[in-house]
C-alpha positions as CSV (number, residue, x, y, z in Angstrom):
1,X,0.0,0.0,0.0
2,X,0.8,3.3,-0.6
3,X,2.0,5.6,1.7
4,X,3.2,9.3,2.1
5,X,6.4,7.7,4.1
6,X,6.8,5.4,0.6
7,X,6.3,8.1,-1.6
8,X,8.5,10.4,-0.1
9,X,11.5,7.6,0.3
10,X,11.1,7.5,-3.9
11,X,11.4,11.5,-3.6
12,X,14.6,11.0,-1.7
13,X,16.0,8.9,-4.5
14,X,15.1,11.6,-7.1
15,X,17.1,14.4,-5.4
16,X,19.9,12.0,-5.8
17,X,19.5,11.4,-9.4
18,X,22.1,12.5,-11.6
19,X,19.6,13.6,-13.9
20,X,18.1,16.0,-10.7
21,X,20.7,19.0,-11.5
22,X,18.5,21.7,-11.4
23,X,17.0,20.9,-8.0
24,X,20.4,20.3,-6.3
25,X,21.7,23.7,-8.0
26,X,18.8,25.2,-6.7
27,X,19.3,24.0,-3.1
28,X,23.0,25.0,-3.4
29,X,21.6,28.3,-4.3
30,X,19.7,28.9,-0.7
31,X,22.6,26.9,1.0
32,X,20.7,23.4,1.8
33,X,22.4,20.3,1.6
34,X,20.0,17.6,0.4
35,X,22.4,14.9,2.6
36,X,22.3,16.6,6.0
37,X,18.6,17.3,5.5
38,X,15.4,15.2,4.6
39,X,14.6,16.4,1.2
40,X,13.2,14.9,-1.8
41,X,12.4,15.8,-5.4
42,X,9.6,15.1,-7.1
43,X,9.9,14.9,-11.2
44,X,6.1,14.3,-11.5
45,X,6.8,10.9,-12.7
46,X,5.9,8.6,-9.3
47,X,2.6,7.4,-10.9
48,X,3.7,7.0,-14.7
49,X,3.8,3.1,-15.6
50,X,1.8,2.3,-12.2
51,X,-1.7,0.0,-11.8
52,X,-4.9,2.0,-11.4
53,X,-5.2,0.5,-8.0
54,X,-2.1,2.8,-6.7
55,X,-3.2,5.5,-8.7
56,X,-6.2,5.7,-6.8
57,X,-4.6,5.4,-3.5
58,X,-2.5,8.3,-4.9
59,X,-5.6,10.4,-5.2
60,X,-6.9,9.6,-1.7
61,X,-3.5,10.6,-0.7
62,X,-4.5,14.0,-2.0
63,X,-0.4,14.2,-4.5
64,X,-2.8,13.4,-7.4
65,X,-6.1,14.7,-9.0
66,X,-7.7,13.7,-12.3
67,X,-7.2,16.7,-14.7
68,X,-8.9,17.2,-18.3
69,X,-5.7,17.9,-20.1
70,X,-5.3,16.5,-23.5
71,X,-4.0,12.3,-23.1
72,X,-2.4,11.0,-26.4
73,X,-4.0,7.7,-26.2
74,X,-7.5,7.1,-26.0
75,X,-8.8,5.2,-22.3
76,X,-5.9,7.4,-20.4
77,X,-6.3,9.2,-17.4
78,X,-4.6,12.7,-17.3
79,X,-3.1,13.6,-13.9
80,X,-2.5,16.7,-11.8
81,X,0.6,16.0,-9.4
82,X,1.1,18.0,-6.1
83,X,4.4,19.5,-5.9
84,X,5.2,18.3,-9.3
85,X,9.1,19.2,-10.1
86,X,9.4,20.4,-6.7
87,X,11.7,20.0,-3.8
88,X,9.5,18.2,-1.0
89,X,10.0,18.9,2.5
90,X,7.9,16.0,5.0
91,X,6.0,17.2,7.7
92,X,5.6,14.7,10.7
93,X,2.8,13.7,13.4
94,X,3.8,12.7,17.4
95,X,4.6,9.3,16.2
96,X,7.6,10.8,13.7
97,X,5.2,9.4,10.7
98,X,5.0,11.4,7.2
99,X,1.3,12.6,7.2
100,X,2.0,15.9,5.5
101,X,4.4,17.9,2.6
102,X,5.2,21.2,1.7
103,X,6.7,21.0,-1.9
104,X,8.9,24.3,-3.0
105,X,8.3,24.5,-7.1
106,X,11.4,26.5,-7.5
107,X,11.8,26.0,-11.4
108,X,8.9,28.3,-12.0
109,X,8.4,32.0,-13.5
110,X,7.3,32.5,-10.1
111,X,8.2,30.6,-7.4
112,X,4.9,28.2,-5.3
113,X,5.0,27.0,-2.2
114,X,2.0,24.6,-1.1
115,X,1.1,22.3,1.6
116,X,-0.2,19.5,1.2
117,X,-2.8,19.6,3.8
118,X,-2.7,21.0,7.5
119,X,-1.2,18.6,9.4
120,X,2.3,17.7,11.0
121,X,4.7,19.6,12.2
122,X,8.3,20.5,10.5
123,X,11.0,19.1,10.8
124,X,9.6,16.9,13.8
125,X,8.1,17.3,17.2
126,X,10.6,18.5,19.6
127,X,11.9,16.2,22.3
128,X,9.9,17.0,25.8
129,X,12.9,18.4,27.4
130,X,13.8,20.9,25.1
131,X,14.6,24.2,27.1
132,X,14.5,27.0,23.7
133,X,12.2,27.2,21.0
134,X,13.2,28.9,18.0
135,X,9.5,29.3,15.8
136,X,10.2,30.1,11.8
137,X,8.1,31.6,9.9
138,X,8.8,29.1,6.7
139,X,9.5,25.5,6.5
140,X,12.7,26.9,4.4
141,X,13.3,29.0,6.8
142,X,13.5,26.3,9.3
143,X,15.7,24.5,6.8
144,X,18.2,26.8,7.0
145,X,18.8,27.5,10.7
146,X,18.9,23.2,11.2
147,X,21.6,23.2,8.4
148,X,23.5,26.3,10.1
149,X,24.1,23.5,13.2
150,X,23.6,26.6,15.5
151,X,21.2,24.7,17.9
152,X,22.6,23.3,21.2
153,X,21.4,19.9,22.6
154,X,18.4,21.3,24.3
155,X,17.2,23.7,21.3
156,X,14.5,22.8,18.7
157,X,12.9,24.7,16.1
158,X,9.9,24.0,14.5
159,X,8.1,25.6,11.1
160,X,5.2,27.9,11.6
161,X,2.9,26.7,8.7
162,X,2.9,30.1,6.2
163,X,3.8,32.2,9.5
164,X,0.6,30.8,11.4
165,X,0.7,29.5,14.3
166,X,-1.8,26.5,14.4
167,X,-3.4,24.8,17.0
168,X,-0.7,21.7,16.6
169,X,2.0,24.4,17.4
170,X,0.0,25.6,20.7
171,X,-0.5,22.0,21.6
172,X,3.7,21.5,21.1
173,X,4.5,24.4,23.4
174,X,2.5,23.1,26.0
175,X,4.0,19.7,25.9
176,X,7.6,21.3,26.4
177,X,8.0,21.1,30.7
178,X,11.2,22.4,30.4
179,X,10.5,25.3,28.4
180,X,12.3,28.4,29.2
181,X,12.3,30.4,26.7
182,X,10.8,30.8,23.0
183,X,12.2,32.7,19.9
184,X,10.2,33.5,16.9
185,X,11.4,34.7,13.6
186,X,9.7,37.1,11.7
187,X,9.8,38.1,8.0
């Protein structure tokens, strides 16, 4: 069965592709490094050559949606892909399972940035003892202060989800006993 922690292992492997130059330049560009961080890349392609069976899990998934775009054979399904040539960032529940992406579709005239749904936290749910909270505004943003390796043992930062602070975050901060002090970045 698919899952979004299947999917997104196949999303790790595309960043690593040789033929995924673009994305890696890109990360390069905003100072991520795809092997210290869990990111994947996907080309669009996860559902090509696959059984209408997965397809349709796909779509309950919510990283596909039938589309009315032209098919060049006749009895084909045309597909909308979420994220599709996009760096993909996973978002995880209490239990440190994938329920949630935010895909960055960099290669664009204009840059999107979407989430998948509303759920899960990024990059993880912070251990119980930790003492600071740093809050970013951006799952990127996050990105960049974990690759920075600026926190200290008892530090954790999470990704406000587009700057908000939902209910999942409130829930977090109350979970943290230790909790001295919080930090929150702002745009």
């Amino acid at each position: 069965m698919e899952t979004l922690e299947t999917l997104f292992r196949s999303f790790e492997t595309g960043i690593r592709s040789a033929k995924a130059l673009k994305p890696k330049e890109y990360l390069k560009s905003i100072g991520l490094e795809y092997s210290d961080l869990r990111i994947g890349f996907n080309s669009g392609q996860f559902h090509h050559r696959r059984e209408q069976q997965v397809k349709d899990q796909f779509e309950r998934l919510g990283v596909l949606a039938k589309s009315d775009a032209p098919v060049r054979e006749a009895g084909m399904t045309a597909y909308t892909v979420f994220g599709g040539y996009g760096l993909i960032f996973p978002l995880l529940d209490k239990d440190s399972t994938i329920v949630n992406f935010f895909a960055l579709r960099f290669d664009l005239d204009e840059q999107k940035q979407k989430y998948l749904n509303s759920e899960g936290i990024y990059p993880a749910y912070p251990h119980p003892l930790t003492k600071k909270l740093y809050l970013a505004p951006t799952v990127i943003d996050c990105a960049s202060l974990i690759q920075s390796k600026v926190l200290d043992q008892r530090e954790a930062v999470i990704a406000l989800h587009d700057g908000e602070l939902l209910e999942q975050h409130l829930e977090i901060i109350k979970s943290l006993y230790e909790l001295e002090e919080i930090i929150i970045f702002k745009r």
